[in-house]
C-alpha positions, 0 to 999 in steps of 0.5 A: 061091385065086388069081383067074382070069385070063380074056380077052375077045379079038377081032380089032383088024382089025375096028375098025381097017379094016372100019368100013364094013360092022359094027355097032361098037356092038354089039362095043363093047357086047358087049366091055364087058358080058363085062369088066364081069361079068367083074371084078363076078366078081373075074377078072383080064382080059387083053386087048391093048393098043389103043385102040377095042374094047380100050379099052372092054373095060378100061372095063367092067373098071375100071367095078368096080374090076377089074384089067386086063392089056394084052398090049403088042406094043411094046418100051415101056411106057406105050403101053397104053389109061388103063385097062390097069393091067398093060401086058406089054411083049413087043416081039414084031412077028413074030407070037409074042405071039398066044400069049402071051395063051392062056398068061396066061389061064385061058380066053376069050370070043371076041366076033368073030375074025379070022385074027390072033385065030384063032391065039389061039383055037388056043392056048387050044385046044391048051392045053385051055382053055375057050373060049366064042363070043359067038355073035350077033356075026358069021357067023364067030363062029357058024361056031365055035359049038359046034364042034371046031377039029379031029378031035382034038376037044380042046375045043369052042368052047361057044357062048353068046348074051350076055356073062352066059351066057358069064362064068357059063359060064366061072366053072363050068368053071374053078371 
């Protein structure tokens, strides 16, 4: 059986320009928990690339030995944080990498979302893919919760309150 590929993903905005107004150390916490039990599971993770949330996302991976994949806007490698084992060079700036992670993964667990993030959680939608919403992170992410993107009502976004009911939540479905 092949392993799942899960991502955790979140908006970069949040770490790179609204310091001033969110708890960071709660995201980089949450961030951390939902790899660390992701890779204790045995799922491969799929990020982005950056620094900061990103970073410590790959920590809590490689904390338990998991393997880690960054998907790289850049048209190189070797851009990618020290703990992205797996970087996919993309090298697309105009906007087409936000459906790249919803292909390579089997579901995801949303921490905190902005628009950029919204079209990667629209792509796990349309794909049929579960999708779960930490749900204490921000009012955005419990706009989310327990609810439809749509009338097509395709999947929900099933809100859960910490990363171990997401990751077990998350390993029931794609089982």
């Amino acid at each position: 059986m092949k392993k799942l590929q899960i991502a955790v993903i979140w908006s970069a905005w949040s770490q790179e320009y609204a310091q001033w107004w969110f708890d960071f150390d709660l995201l980089y916490k949450l961030a951390y928990q939902c790899w660390y039990e992701l890779a204790k599971s045995w799922c491969i993770v799929v990020t982005g690339w950056k620094s900061g949330i990103m970073e410590w996302a790959s920590q809590g991976a490689k904390d338990w030995w998991g393997m880690t994949v960054g998907i790289v806007k850049w048209s190189e490698r070797g851009v990618a944080n020290i703990y992205v084992d797996v970087e996919v060079v993309t090298n697309m700036w105009d906007g087409g990498d936000a459906f790249l992670i919803p292909y390579t993964a089997d579901a995801a667990i949303v921490i905190w979302w902005g628009v950029w993030t919204l079209k990667e959680i629209s792509g796990f939608y349309l794909q049929w893919k579960p999708l779960v919403s930490i749900s204490n992170t921000w009012w955005r992410s419990q706009k989310l919760s327990d609810k439809y993107l749509d009338e097509r009502k395709i999947v929900s976004v099933v809100s859960k309150v910490t990363p171990k009911e997401a990751v077990d939540y998350i390993l029931s479905t794609c089982s």
